[in-house]
C-alpha positions in Angstrom: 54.6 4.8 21.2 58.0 3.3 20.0 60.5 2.1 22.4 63.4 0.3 22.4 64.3 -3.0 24.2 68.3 -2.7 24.6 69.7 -6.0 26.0 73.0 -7.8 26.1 74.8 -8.3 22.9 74.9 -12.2 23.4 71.6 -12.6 23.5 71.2 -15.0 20.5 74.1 -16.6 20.5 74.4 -17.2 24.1 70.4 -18.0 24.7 68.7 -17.7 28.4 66.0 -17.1 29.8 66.5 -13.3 29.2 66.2 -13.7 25.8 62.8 -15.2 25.8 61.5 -12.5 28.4 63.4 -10.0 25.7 61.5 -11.7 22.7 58.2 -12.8 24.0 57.7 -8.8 25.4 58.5 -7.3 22.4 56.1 -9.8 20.2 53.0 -9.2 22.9 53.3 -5.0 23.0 54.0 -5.2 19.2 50.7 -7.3 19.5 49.2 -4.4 21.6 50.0 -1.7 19.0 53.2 -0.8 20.0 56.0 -0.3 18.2 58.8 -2.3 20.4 62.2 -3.0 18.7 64.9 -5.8 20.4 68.2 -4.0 20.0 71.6 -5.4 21.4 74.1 -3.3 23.5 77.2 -2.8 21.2 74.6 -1.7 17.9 74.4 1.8 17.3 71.2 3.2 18.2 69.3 6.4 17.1 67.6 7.4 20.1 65.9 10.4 18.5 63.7 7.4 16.9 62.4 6.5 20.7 60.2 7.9 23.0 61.8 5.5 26.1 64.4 2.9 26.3 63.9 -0.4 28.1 66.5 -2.2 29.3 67.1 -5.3 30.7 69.6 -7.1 33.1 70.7 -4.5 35.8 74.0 -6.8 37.2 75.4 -5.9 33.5 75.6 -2.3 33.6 78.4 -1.5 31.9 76.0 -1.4 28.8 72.9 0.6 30.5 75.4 3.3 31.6 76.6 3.7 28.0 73.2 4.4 26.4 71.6 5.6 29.4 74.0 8.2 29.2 73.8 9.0 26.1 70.4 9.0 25.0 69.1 11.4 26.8 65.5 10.1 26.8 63.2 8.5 30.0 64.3 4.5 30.6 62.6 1.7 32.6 64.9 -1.5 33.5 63.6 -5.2 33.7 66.2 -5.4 36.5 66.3 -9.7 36.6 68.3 -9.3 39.6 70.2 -12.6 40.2 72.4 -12.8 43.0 75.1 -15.5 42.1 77.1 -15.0 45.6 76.4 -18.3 47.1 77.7 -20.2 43.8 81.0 -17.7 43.3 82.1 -17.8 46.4 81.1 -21.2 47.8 80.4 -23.5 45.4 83.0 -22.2 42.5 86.0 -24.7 41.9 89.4 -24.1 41.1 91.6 -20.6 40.9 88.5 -18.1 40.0 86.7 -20.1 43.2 89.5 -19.5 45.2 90.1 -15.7 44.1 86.2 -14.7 43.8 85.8 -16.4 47.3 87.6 -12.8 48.9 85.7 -10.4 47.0 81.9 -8.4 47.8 79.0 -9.7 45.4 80.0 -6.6 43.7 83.2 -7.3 43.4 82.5 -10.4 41.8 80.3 -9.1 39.2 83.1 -6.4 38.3 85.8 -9.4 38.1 83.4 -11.2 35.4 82.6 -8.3 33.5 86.0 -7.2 32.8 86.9 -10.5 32.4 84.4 -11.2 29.5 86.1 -8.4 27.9 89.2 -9.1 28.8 89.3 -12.8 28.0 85.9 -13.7 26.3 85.8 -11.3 23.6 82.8 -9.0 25.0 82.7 -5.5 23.9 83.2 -3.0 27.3 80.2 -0.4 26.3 81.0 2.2 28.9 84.7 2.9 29.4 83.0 4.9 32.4 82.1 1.6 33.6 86.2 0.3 34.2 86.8 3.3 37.1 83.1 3.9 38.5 83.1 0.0 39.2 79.5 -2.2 39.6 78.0 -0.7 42.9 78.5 3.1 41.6 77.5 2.0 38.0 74.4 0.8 39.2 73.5 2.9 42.1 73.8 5.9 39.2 71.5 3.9 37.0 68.9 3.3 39.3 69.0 7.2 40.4 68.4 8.4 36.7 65.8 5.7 35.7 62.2 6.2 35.5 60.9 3.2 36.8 61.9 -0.4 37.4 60.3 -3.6 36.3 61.8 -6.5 39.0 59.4 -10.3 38.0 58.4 -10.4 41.8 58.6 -8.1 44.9 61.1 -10.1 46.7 63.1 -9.2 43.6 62.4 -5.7 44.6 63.3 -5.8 48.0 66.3 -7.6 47.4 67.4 -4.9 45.2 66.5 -2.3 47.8 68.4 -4.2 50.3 71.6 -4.2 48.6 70.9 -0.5 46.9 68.8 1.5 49.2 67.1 4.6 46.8 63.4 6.0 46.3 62.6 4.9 43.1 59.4 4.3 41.2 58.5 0.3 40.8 55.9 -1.9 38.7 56.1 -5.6 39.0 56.2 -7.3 36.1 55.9 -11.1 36.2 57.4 -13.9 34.1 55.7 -15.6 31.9 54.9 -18.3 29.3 53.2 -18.8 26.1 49.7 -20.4 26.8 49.2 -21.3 23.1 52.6 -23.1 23.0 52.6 -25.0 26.2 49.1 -26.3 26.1 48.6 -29.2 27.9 44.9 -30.4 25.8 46.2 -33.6 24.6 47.9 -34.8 27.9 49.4 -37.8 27.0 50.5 -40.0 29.4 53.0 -39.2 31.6 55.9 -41.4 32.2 56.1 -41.1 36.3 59.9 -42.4 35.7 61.0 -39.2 33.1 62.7 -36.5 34.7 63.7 -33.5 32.5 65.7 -30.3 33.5 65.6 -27.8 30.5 68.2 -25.2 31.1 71.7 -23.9 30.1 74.7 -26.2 31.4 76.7 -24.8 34.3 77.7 -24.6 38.1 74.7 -22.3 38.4 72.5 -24.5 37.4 73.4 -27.2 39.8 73.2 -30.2 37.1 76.1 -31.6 38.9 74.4 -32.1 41.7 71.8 -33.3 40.0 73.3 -36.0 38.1 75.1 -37.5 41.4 71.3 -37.7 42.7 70.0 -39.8 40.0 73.0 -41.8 39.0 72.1 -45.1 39.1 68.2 -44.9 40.3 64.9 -46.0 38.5 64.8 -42.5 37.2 65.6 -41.8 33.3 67.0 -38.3 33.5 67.0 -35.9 30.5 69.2 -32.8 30.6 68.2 -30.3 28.0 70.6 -27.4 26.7 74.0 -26.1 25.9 76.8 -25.6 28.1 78.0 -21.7 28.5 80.8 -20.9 27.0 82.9 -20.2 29.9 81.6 -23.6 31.5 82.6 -26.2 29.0 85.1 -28.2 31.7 81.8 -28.1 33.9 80.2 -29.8 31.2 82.8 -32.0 30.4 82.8 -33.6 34.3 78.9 -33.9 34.1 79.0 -36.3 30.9 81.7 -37.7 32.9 80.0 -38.6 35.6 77.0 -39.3 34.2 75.2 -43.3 34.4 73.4 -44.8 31.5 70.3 -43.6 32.7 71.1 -39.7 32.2 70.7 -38.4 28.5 72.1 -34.8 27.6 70.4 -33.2 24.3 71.5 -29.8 23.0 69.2 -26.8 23.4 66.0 -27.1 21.5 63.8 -24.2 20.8 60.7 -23.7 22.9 58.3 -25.4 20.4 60.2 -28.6 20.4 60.2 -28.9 24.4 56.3 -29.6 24.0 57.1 -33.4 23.7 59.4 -33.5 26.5 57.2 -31.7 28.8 53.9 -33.6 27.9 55.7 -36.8 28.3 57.9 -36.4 31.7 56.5 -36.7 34.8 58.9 -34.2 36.5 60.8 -30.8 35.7 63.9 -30.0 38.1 65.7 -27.1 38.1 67.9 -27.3 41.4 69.6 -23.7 40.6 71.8 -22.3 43.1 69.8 -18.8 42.3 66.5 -18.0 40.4 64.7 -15.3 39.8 61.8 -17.1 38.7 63.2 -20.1 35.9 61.1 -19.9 33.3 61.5 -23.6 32.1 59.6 -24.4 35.5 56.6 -22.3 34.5 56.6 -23.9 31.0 56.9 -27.1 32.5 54.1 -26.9 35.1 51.7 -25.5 32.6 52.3 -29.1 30.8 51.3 -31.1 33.6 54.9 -31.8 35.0 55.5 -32.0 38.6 58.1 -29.4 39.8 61.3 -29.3 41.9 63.1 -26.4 42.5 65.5 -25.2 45.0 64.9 -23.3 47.7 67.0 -20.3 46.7 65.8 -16.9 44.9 62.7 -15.7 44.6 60.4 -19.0 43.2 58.4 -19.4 46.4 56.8 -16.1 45.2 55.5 -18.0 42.2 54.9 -21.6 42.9 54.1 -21.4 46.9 53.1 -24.5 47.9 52.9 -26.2 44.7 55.9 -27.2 44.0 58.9 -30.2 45.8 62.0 -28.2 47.0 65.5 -29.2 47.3 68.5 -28.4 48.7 70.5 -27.6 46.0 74.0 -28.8 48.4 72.7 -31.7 49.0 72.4 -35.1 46.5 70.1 -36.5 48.8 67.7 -33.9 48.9 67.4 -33.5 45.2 66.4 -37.2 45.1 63.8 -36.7 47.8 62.2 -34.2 45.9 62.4 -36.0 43.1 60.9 -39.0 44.5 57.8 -37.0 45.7 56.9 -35.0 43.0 57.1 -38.3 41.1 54.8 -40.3 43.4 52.5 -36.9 43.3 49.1 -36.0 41.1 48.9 -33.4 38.7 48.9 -29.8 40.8 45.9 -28.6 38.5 45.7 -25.7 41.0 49.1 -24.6 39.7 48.2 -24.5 36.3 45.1 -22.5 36.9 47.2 -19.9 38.7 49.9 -19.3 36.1 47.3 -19.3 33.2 45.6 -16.4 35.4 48.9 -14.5 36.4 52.2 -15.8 34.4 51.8 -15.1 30.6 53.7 -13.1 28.5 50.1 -11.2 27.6 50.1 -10.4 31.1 53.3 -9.4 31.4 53.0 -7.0 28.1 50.1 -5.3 29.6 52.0 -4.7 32.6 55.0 -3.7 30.8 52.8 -1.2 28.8 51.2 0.5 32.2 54.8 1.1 33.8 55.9 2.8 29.7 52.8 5.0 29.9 53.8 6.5 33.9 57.4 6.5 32.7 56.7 8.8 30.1 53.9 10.4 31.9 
């Protein structure tokens, strides 16, 4: 079998946690036998060298239309269905807050996709895309595809909700590398070291986060790159920030091992997740974890992890302060090495190729 894994034509220069679910499920079904090849959106692609396409980010689907189109071959979507409402029309500051603040969830989405073209630079795929608008794009992508891959079923009835079809669905979970984040040595943990490893923006929340800790006992490091529509976001964070915050640009996967053995707490107080991947990799090293309560995370971590409110400063630090004061949650680590790898996510991936093409 040889597929194709068509993502977003950012994906390495603009690095999230797509491009590690992109990457790591390629490398474990090319471990598996299969031939799986990471293409971007604006290459060209022979699809008579494919016997399905996989694609991956269903809010950007200007690209899926284009090749979907196309290609005329069977295609599953990892649909990572993120639903930024809350943050563009509540939370956003200055003119696009104010303008995206009168506009649907799909609305918005169209707004920033022709404006990444527009103004960013981004290549527009599917010229169909500009008049069939984001509901129709996608409500015709979903009706063509053969299957779709959402990381958790409140993904999938979230989708459902907001796009009501029959379609065929396989859960396929995030994951992590349980070679890479091994937690053997455990060193000792420094109950005072907080980390959040994730890109810089309002999304993210590290605003929030940084007025929670200014100023307390707790030595804050804030790992990643700012977007690169976000860099005045940025800028007011390292503004803002005390002496006992620490910002360090994006490190690859390997070299957050020593942050995550050492701190006592991850924090990822997002205004949306679909899962946060650096809170999976974190918890498999023996951090403590604090996430909001937005998205789709309580499928994952249930009980085992501190929630915040990502609105609030104070809550944040409450968290913060109890997953600090907390043991180790080996329970937690014992379910993700048993449900949330990237092996078990390529086996899953390969069951929903074989009924697609079935």
């Amino acid at each position: 079998m040889k597929v194709a894994l068509i993502t977003r034509s950012t994906l390495y220069t603009v690095r999230g946690g797509d491009t590690v679910q992109t990457l790591q499920t390629a490398r474990h079904l090319v471990d598996m036998g299969i031939t799986a090849e990471v293409r971007l959106a604006n290459e060209h692609i022979n699809y008579d060298e494919y016997d399905l396409l996989h694609f991956f980010n269903l809010i950007r689907p200007a690209d899926i239309l284009y090749h979907s189109r196309k290609a005329h071959k069977p295609y599953v979507i990892s649909t990572i269905f993120c639903d930024y409402t809350e943050y563009d029309k509540y939370q956003r500051k200055g003119v696009a807050g104010r303008l995206l603040s009168f506009f649907s969830a799909d609305g918005i989405e169209y707004i920033k996709t022709m404006a990444r073209c527009i103004v960013g630079g981004d290549k527009l795929s599917s010229l169909a895309y500009a008049w069939k608008g984001q509901r129709n794009s996608i409500k015709e992508i979903l009706k063509r595809a053969a299957m779709i891959l959402p990381n958790s079923e409140s993904e999938y009835r979230r989708l459902l909700e907001q796009y009501p079809c029959k379609i065929k669905y396989m859960v396929v979970p995030n994951g992590t590398d349980q070679q890479m984040f091994s937690n053997i040595s455990r060193p000792q943990k420094d109950d005072n070291l907080v980390i959040c490893a994730a890109r810089i923006e309002g999304i993210k929340n590290q605003l929030n986060l940084i007025h929670a800790l200014n100023n307390t006992r707790f030595k804050l490091v804030i790992i990643g790159d700012h977007a690169p529509n976000q860099a005045g976001y940025y800028e007011v964070c390292r503004r803002i920030a005390a002496d006992n915050i620490t910002f360090i640009d994006q490190l690859p996967q390997a070299q957050l091992v020593d942050y995550y053995s050492r701190a006592k707490v991850h924090i990822l107080p997002s205004w949306f997740e679909t899962t946060g991947l650096s809170s999976i990799e974190a918890a498999l090293m023996g951090c403590n974890i604090v996430i909001s309560d937005r998205g789709d995370v309580r499928e994952y971590f249930a009980d085992d992890a501190f929630y915040c409110d990502p609105a609030s400063p104070q809550s944040i630090l409450a968290a913060v302060e109890a997953a600090a004061a907390a043991p180790l949650n080996e329970r937690l680590q014992e379910r993700i090495l048993q449900k949330y790898t990237w092996q078990q996510a390529a086996i899953q991936t390969f069951k929903a190729y074989q009924t697609a093409i079935a």
